[in-house]
C-alpha positions as protocol buffer text, in pm:
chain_id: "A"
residue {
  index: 1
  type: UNK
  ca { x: 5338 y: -177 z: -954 }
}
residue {
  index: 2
  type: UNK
  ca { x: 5190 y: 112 z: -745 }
}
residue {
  index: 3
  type: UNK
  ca { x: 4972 y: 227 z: -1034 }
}
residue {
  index: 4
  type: UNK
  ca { x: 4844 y: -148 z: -1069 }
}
residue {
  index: 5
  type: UNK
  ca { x: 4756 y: -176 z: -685 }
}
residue {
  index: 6
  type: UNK
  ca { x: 4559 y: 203 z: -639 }
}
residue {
  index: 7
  type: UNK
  ca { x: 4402 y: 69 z: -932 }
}
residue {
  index: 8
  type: UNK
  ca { x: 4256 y: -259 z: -795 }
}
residue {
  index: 9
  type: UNK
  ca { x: 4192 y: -61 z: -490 }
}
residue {
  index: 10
  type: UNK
  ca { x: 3929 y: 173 z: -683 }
}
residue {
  index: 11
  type: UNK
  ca { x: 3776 y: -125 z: -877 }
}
residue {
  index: 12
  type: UNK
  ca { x: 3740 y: -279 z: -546 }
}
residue {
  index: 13
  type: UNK
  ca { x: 3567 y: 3 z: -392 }
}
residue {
  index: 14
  type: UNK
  ca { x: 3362 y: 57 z: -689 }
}
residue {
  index: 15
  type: UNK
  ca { x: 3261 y: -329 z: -701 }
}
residue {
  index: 16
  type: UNK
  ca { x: 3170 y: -367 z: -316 }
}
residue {
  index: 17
  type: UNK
  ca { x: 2869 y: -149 z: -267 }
}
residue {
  index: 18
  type: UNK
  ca { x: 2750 y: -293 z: -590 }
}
residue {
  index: 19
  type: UNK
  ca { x: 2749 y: -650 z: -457 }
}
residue {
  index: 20
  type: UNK
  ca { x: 2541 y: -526 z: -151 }
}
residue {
  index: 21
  type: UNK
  ca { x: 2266 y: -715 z: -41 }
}
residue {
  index: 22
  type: UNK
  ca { x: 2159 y: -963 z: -282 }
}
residue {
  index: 23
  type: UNK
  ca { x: 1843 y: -1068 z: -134 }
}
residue {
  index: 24
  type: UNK
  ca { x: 1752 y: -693 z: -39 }
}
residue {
  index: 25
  type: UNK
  ca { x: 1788 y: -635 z: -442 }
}
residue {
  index: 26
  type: UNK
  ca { x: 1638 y: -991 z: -537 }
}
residue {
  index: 27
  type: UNK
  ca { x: 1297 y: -849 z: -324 }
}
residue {
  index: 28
  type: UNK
  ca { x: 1288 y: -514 z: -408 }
}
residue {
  index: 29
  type: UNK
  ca { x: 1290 y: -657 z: -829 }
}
residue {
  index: 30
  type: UNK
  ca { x: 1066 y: -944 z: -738 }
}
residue {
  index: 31
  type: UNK
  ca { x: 816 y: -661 z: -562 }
}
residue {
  index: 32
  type: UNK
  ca { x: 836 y: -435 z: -888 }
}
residue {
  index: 33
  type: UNK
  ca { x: 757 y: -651 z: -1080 }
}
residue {
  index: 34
  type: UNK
  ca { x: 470 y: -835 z: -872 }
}
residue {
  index: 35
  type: UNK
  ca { x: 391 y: -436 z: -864 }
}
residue {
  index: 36
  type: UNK
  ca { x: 370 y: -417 z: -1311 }
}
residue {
  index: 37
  type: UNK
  ca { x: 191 y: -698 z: -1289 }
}
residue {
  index: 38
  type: UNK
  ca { x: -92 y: -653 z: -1083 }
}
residue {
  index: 39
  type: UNK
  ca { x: -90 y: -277 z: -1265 }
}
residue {
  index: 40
  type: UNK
  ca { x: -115 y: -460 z: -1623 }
}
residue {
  index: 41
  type: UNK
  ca { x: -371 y: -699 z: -1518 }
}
residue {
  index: 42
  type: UNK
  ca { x: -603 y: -418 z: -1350 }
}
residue {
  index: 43
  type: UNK
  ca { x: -558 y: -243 z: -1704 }
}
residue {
  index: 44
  type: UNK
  ca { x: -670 y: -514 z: -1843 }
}
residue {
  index: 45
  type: UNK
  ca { x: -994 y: -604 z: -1611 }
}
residue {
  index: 46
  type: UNK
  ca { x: -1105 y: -245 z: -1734 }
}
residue {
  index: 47
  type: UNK
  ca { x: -1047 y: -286 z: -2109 }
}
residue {
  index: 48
  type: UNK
  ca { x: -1201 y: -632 z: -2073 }
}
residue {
  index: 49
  type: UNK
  ca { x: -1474 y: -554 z: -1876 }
}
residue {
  index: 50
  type: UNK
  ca { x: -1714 y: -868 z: -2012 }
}
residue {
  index: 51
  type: UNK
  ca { x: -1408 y: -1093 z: -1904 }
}
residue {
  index: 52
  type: UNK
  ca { x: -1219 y: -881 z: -1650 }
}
residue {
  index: 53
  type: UNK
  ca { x: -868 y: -1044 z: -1517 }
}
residue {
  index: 54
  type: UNK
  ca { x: -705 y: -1222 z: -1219 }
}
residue {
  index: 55
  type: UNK
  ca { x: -379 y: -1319 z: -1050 }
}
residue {
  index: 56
  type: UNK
  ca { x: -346 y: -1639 z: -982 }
}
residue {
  index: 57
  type: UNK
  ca { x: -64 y: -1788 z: -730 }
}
residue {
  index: 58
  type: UNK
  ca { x: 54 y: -2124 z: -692 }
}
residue {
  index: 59
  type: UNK
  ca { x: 241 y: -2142 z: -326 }
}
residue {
  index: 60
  type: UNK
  ca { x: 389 y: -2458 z: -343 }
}
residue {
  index: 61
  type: UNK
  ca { x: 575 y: -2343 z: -676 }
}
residue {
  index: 62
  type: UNK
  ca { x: 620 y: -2012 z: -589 }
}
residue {
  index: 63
  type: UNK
  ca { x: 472 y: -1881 z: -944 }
}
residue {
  index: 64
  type: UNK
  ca { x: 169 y: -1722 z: -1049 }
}
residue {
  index: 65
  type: UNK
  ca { x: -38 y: -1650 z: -1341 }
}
residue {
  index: 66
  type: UNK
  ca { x: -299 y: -1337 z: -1512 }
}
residue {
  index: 67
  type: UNK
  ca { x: -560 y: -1516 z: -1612 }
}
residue {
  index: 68
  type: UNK
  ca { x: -899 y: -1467 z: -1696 }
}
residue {
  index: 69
  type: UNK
  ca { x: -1208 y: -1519 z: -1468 }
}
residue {
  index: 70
  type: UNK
  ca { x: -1357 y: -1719 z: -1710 }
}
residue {
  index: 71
  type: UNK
  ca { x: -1101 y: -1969 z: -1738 }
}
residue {
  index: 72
  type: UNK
  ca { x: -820 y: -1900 z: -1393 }
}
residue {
  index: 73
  type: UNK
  ca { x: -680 y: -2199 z: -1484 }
}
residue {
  index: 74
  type: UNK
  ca { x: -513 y: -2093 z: -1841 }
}
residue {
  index: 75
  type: UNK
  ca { x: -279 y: -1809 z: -1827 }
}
residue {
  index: 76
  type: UNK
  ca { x: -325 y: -1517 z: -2121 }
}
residue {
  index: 77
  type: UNK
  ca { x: -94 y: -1429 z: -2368 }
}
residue {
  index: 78
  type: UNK
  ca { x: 199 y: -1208 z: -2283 }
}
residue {
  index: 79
  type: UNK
  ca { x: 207 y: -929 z: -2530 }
}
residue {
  index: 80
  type: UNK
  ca { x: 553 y: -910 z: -2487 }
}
residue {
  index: 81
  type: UNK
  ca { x: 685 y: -1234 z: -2512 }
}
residue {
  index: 82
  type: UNK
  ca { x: 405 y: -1421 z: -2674 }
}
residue {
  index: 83
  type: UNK
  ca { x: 402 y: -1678 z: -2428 }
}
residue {
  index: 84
  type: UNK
  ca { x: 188 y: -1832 z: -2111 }
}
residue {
  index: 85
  type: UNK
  ca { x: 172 y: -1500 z: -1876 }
}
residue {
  index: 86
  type: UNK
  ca { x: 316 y: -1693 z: -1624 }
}
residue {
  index: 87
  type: UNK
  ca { x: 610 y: -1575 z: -1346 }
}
residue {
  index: 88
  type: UNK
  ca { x: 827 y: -1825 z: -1214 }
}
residue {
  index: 89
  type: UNK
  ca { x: 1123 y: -1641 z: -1004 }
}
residue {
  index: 90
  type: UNK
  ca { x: 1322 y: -1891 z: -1005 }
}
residue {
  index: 91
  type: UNK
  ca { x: 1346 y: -1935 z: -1398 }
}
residue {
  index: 92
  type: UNK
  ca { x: 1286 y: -1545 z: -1449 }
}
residue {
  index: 93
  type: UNK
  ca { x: 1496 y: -1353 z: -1642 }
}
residue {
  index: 94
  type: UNK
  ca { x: 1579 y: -1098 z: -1364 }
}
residue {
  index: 95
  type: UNK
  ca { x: 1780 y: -1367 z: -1149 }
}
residue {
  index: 96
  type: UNK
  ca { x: 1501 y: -1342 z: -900 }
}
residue {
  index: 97
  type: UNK
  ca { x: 1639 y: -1709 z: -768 }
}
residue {
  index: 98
  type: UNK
  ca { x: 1590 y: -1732 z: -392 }
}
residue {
  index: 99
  type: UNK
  ca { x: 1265 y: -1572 z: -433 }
}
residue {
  index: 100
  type: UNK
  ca { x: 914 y: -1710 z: -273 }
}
residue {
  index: 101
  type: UNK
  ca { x: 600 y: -1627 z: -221 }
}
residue {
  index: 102
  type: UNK
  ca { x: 609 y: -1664 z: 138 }
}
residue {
  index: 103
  type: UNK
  ca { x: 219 y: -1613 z: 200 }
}
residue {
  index: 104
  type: UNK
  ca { x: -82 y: -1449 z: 59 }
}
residue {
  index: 105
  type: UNK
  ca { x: -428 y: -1302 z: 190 }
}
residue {
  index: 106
  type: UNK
  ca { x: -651 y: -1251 z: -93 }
}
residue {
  index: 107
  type: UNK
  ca { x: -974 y: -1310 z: 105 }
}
residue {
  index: 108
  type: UNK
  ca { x: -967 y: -1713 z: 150 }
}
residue {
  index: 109
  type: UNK
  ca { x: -822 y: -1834 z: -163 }
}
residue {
  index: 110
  type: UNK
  ca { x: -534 y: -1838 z: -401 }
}
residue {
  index: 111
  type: UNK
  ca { x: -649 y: -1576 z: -673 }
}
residue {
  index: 112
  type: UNK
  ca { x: -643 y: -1197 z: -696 }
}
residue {
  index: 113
  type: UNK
  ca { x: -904 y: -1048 z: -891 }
}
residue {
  index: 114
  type: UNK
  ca { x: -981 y: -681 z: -1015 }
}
residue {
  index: 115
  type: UNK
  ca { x: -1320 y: -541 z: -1120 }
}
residue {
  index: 116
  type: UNK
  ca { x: -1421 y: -387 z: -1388 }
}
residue {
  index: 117
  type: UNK
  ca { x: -1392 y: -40 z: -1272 }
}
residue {
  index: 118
  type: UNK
  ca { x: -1056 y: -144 z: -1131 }
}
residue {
  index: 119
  type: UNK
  ca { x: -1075 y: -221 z: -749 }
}
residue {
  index: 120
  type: UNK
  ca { x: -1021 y: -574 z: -585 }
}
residue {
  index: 121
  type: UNK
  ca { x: -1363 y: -791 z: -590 }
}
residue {
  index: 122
  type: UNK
  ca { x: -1319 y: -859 z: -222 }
}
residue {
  index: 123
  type: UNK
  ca { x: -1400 y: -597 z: 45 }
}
residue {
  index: 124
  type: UNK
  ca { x: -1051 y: -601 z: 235 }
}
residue {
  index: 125
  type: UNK
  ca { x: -714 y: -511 z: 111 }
}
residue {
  index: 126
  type: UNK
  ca { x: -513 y: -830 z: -68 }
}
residue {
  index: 127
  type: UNK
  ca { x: -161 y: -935 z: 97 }
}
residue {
  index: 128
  type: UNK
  ca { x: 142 y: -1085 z: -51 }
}
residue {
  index: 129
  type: UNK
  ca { x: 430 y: -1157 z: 110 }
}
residue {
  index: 130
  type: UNK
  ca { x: 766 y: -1258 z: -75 }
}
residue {
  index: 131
  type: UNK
  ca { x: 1084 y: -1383 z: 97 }
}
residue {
  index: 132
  type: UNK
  ca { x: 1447 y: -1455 z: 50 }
}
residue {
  index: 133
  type: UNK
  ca { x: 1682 y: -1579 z: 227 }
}
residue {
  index: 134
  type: UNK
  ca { x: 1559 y: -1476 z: 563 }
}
residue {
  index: 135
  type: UNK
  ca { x: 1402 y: -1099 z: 436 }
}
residue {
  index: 136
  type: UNK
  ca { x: 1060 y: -1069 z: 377 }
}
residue {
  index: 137
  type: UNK
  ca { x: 842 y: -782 z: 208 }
}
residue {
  index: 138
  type: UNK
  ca { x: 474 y: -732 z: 196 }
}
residue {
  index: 139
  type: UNK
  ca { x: 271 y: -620 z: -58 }
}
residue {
  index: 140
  type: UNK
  ca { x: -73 y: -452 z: 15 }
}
residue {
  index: 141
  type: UNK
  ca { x: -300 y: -365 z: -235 }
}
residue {
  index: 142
  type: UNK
  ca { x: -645 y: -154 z: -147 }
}
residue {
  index: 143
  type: UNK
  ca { x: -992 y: -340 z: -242 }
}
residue {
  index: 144
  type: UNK
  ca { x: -1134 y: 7 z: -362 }
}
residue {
  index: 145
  type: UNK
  ca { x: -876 y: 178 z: -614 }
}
residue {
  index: 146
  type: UNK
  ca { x: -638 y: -185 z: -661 }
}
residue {
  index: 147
  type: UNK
  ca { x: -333 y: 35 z: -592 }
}
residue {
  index: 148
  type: UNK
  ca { x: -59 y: -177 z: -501 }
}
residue {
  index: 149
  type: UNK
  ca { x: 201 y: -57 z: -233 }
}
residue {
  index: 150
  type: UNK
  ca { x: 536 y: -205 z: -121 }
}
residue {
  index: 151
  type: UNK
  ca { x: 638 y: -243 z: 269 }
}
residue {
  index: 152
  type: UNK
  ca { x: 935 y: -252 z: 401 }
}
residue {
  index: 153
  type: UNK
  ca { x: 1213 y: -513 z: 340 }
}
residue {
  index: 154
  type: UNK
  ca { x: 1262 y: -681 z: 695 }
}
């Protein structure tokens, strides 16, 4: 019965640390991945120079979507999945529910676009701010080089 108990007891202590902070972990994968995504569609501005690309976020639903400039409205293809490039945290498949885009400064309205050499096609740096439950986390990304960097979780 001993053997049983010290044995719970290191499961337990394993398990704990590992069920830390939920939302801390819920905004530091939401973040990375806003992060790969604003990466993949600066990638793509450059290869598509004639047609470069854009984020596109929808507060009230706390989603967004790359998109085109020709056509913001209609998300592109994800390569990977084959499907509407569109993120919806609460249906990803990270268990990113409780996330939200909290609030956004991209210049005066809801999209994020890149140039075709890269940068931001606005002259001041972008903001996004994601939340949950309580926390919050802004991302800044520079209007020259479109390098995205994370804040601190608060």
């Amino acid at each position: 019965m001993m053997t049983v108990v010290i044995v719970l007891a290191i499961v337990a202590a394993l398990a704990v640390p590992m069920m830390g902070n939920t939302a801390v972990n819920k905004l530091q994968g939401a973040s990375s991945m806003l992060v790969a995504d604003l990466a993949y569609a600066q990638v793509e501005s450059v290869s598509h120079g004639d047609d470069p690309r854009l984020l596109v976020f929808d507060n009230p639903s706390d989603t967004y979507h790359i998109a085109a400039t020709s056509d913001p409205a209609t998300p592109i293809t994800n390569p990977i999945t084959h499907q509407p490039y569109l993120i919806d945290y609460a249906k990803s498949a990270a268990n990113l529910t409780g996330v939200t885009i909290d609030s956004y400064d991209l210049n005066g309205d809801d999209q994020l676009a890149f140039g075709i050499y890269g940068g931001l096609d606005q002259p001041t740096a972008a903001t996004i701010t994601l939340a949950c439950d309580g926390l919050t986390v802004t991302l800044t990304t520079d209007p020259n080089t479109g390098e995205c960097m994370i804040g601190a979780i608060n």
